[in-house]
C-alpha positions as CSV (number, residue, x, y, z in Angstrom):
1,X,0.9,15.5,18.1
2,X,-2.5,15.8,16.1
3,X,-2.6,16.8,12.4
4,X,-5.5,18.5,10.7
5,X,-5.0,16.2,7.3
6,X,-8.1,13.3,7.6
7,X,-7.3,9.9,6.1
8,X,-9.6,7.3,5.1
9,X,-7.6,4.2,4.8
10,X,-8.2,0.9,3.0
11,X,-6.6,-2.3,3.3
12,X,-6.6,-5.7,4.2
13,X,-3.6,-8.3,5.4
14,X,-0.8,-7.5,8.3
15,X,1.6,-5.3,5.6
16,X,-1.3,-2.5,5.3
17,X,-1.8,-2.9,9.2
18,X,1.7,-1.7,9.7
19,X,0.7,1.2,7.7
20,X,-2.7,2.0,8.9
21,X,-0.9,2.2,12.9
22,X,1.6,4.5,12.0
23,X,-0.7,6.9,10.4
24,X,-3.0,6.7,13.7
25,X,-0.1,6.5,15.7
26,X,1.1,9.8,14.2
27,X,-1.9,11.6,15.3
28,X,-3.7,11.9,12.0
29,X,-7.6,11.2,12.5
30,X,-8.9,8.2,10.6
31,X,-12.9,8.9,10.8
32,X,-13.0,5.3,8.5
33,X,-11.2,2.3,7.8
34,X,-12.3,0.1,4.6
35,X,-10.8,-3.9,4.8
36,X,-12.1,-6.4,3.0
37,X,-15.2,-8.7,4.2
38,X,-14.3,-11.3,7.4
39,X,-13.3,-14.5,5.5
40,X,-13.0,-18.2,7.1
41,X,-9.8,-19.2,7.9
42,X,-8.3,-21.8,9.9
43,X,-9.4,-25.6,10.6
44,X,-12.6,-24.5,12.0
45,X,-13.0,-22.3,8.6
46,X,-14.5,-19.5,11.3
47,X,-15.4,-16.2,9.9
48,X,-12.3,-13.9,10.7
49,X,-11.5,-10.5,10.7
50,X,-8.9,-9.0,8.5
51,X,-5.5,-7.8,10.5
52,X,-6.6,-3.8,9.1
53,X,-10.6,-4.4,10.9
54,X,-8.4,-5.6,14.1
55,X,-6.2,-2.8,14.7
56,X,-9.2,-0.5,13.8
57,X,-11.7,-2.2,16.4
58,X,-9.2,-2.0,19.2
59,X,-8.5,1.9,18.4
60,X,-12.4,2.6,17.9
61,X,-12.1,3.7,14.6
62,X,-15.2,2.7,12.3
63,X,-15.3,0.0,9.9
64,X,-17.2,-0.3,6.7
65,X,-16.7,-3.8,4.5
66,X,-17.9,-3.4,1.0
67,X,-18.2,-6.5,-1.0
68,X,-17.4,-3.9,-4.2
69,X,-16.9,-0.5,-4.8
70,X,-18.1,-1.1,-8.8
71,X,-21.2,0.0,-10.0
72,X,-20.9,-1.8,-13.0
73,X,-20.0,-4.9,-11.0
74,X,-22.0,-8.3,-9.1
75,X,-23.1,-6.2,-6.5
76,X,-24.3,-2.7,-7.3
77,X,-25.9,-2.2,-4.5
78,X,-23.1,-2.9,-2.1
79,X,-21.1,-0.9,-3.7
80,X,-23.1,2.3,-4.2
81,X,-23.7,2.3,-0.4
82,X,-20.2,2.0,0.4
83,X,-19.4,5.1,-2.5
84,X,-22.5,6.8,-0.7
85,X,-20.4,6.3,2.8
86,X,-17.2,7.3,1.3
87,X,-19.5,10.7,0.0
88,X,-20.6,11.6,3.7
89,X,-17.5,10.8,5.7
90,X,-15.3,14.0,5.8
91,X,-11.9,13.8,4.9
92,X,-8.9,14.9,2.7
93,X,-7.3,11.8,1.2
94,X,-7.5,8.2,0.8
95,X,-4.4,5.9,1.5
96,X,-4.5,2.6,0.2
97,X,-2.2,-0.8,0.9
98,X,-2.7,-4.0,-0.4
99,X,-6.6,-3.6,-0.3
100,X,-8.1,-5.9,-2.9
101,X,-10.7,-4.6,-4.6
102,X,-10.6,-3.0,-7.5
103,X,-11.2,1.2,-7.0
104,X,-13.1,2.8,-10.0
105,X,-12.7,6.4,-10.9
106,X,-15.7,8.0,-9.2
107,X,-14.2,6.9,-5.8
108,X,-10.6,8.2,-6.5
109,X,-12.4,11.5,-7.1
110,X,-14.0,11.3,-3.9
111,X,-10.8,13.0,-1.5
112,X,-9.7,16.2,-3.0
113,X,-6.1,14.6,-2.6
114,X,-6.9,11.8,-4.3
115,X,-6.0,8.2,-3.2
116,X,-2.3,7.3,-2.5
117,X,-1.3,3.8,-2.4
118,X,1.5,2.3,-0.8
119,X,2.9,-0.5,-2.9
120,X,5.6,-2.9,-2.3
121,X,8.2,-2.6,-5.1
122,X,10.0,-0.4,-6.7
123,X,8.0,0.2,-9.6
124,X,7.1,0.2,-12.6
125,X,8.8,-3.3,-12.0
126,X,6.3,-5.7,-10.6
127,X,3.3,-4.3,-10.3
128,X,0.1,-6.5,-9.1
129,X,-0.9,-8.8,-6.6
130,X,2.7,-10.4,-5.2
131,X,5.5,-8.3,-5.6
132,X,7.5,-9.3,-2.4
133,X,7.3,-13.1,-4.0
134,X,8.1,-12.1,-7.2
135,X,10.9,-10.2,-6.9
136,X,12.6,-12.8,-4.4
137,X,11.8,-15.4,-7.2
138,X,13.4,-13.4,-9.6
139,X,16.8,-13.2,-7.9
140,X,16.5,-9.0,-8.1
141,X,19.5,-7.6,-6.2
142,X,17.1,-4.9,-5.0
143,X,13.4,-4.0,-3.9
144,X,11.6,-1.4,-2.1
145,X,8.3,0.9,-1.3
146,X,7.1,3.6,-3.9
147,X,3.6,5.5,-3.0
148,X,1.6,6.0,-5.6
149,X,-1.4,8.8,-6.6
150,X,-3.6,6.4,-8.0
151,X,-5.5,6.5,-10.9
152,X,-7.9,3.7,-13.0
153,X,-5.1,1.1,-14.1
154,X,-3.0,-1.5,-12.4
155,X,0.1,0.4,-10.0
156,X,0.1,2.6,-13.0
157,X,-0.1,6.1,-11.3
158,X,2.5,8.7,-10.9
159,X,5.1,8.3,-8.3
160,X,5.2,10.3,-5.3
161,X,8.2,9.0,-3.3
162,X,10.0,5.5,-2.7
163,X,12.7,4.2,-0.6
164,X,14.8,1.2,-1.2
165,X,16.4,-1.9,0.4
166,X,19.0,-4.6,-0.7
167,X,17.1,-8.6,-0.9
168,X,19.8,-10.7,1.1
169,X,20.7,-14.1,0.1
170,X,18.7,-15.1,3.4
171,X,16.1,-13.0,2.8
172,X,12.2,-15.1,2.9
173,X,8.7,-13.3,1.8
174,X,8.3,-13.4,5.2
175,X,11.7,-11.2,6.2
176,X,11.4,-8.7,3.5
177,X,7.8,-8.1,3.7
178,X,7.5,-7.0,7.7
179,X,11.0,-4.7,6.4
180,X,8.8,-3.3,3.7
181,X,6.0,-3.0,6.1
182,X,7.7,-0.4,8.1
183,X,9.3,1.3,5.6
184,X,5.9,1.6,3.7
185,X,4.6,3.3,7.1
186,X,7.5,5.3,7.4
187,X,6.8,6.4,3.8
188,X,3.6,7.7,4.0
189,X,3.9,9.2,7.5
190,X,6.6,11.4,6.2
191,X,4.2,11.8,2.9
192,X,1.2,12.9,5.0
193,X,3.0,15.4,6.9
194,X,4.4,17.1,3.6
195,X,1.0,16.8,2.1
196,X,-0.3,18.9,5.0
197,X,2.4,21.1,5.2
198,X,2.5,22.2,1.6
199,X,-1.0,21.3,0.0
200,X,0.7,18.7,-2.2
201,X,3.5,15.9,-3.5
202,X,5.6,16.4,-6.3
203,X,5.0,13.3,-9.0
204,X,6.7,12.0,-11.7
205,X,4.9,9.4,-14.3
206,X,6.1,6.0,-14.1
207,X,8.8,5.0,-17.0
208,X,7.5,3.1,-20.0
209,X,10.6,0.7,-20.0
210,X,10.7,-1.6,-17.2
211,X,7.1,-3.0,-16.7
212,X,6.5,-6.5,-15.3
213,X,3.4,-7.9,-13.5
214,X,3.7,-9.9,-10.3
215,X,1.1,-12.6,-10.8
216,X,-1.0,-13.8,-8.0
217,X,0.9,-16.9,-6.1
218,X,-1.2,-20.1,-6.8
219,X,-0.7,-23.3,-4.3
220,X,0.1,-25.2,-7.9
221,X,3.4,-23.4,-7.8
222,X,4.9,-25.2,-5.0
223,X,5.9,-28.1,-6.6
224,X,9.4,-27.8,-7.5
225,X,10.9,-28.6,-11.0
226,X,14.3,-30.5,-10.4
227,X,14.4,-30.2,-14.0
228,X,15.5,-25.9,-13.7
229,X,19.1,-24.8,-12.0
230,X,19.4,-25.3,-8.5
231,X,19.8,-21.5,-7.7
232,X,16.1,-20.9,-9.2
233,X,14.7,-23.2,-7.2
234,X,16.7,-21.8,-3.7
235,X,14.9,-18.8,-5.0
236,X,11.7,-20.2,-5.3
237,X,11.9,-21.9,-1.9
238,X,12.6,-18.6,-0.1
239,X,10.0,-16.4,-2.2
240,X,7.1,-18.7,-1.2
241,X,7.9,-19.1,2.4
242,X,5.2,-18.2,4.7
243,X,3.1,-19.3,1.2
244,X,2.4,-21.9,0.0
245,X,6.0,-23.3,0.9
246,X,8.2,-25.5,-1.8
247,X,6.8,-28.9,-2.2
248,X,8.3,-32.0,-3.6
249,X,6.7,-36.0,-4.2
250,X,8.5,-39.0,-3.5
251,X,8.6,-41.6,-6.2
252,X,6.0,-43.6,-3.1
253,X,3.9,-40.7,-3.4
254,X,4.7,-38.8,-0.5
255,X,4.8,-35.3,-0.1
256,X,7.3,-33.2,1.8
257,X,7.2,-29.5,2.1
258,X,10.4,-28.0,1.9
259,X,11.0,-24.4,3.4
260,X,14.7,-23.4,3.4
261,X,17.5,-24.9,0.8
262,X,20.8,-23.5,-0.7
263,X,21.5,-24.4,-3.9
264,X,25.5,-26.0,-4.2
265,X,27.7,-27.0,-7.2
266,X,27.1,-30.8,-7.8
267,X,29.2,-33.3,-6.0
268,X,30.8,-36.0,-8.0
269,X,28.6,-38.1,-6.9
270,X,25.8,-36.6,-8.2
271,X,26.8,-35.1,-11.4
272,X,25.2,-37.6,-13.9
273,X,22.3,-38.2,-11.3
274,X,18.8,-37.1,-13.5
275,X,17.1,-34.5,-12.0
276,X,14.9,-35.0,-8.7
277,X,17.4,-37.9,-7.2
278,X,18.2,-38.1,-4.0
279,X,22.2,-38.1,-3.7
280,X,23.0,-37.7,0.0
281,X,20.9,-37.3,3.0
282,X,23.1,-36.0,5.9
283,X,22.1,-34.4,9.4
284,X,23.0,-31.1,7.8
285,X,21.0,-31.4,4.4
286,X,19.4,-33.7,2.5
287,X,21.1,-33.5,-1.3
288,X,18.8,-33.9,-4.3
289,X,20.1,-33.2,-8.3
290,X,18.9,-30.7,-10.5
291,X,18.7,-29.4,-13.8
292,X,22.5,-27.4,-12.9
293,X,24.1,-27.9,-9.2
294,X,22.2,-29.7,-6.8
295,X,19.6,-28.5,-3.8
296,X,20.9,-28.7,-0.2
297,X,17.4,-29.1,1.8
298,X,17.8,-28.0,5.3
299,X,13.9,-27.4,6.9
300,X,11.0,-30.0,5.8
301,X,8.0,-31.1,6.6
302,X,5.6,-33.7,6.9
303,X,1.6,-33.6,5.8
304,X,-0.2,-32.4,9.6
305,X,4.2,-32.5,11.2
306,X,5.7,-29.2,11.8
307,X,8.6,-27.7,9.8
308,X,12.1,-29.6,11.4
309,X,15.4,-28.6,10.6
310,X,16.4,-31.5,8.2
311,X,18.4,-33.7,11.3
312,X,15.1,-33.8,13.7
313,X,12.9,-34.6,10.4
314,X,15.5,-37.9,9.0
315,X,15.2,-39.1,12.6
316,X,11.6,-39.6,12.3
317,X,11.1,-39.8,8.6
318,X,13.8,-42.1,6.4
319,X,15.2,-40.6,3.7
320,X,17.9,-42.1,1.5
321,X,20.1,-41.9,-1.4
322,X,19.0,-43.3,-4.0
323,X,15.3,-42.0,-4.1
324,X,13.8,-39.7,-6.7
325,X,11.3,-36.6,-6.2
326,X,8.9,-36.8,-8.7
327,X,8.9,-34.2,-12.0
328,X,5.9,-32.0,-12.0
């Protein structure tokens, strides 16, 4: 099936992949695809490609990499070329996910439908740069996709359309975010289509009540603080698993990551233990007190080891009752 709507789409990691493949897949032409510049990653730090500039160069669609898109910004020139290519590349709207840079006004005036982003909660609740993380973190019964027409703020544009789903008490960043990754390109599939049909998407302003910001995860927010309830921290665990994983330092100064706990009432054994202590290590989880309840550990690792369910990693690394994390 081909459609005569033209997308330009910009994005970056895997979740606005998902997006940018349904939308070709669908039979909408994409005449340009805008990622964010090849970055090193890895142990070799080797220049690569972003998930979005993959699935583009395999499909032959063509690729522009601004380093900005602000006049006013470090690299002027940069971005008034990419502005100039946005100018001469026909097309009808813009669809954004999880792009990372910053869009000024002149370019969301560029497609006479605008820009629609594709945003990963259910806002105006967490908007910004991590709201799969931040909503795990928070314990919110609920989360989900909304587009968005955007307009100069942060996720502050009218609502077009959303769709919900429940977070499960299993659920990791990893988990919900490929879920959300197919909803979102279910979403604006079923957007684009209605767009064409119709010339246009009924909106509604985002509520005042309700706002929170979803802060950017920082690797100094691994380290977890025995000192807070045992449930927060389960939460914490499973909102920063693929990144940057719980973390935890033995009173010898070793570090373990730790990627999947359950928080449990306190034994009696542990009750009066302070914070951070160690109170039983067992094949099925390694115990360890908290502020309220106590941590079950059940997947760890060692610095350069691989994550082990907790019975392969006491084989090989001792743990024992008695022994304290560190408090941050």
């Amino acid at each position: 099936m081909s459609h005569s709507l033209r997308v330009i789409f910009a994005g970056t990691p895997e979740f606005a992949a998902a997006a940018l493949a349904a939308i070709h897949g669908a039979g909408f032409a994409v005449p340009l695809v805008l990622t964010q510049p090849d970055r090193p990653a890895g142990r070799g730090m080797k220049l690569q490609a972003s998930p979005v500039k993959r699935y583009a160069q395999e499909h032959g669609l063509a690729v522009a990499q601004p380093t900005s898109l602000r006049r006013a910004g470090k690299y002027p020139q940069e971005a008034a070329a990419g502005i100039e290519q946005l100018r001469a590349t026909p097309h009808d709207v813009m669809v954004v996910a999880a792009y990372g840079l910053i869009l000024p006004q002149e370019v969301l005036d560029i497609p006479r439908f605008g820009c629609i982003n594709i945003h990963a909660s259910l806002l105006p609740r967490w908007r910004g740069a991590a709201p799969i993380h931040r909503a795990i973190e928070a314990g919110d019964a609920q989360t989900g996709i909304t587009l968005m027409q955007m307009d100069a703020g942060l996720d502050t544009g009218a609502m077009l359309s959303e769709v919900r789903t429940p977070i499960s008490a299993d659920d990791t960043t990893a988990t919900l975010h490929d879920r959300l990754a197919a909803d979102g390109a279910q979403l604006i599939v079923d957007a684009l289509i209605e767009l064409e049909r119709s010339g246009k998407l009924t909106s509604i302003p985002q509520p005042a009540d309700g706002v929170t910001y979803a802060e950017k995860i920082a690797k100094h927010e691994a380290a977890l603080d025995w000192r807070r309830p045992a449930e927060a921290l389960a939460r914490q665990v499973r909102a920063f698993d693929p990144f940057p994983g719980g973390a935890g330092t033995l009173d010898d100064g070793s570090t373990v990551k730790i990627w999947a706990a359950t928080a449990v009432a306190s034994p009696a054994s542990g009750s009066n233990k302070a914070p951070g202590t160690i109170v039983e290590v067992a094949p099925d989880g390694v115990l360890v007190a908290c502020g309220e309840g106590a941590l079950r550990l059940t997947q760890l690792q060692k610095p350069g080891g691989k994550r082990l369910p907790v019975r392969e990693f006491i084989a090989g690394s001792p743990l024992a009752a008695g022994q304290r994390f560190q408090l941050p």
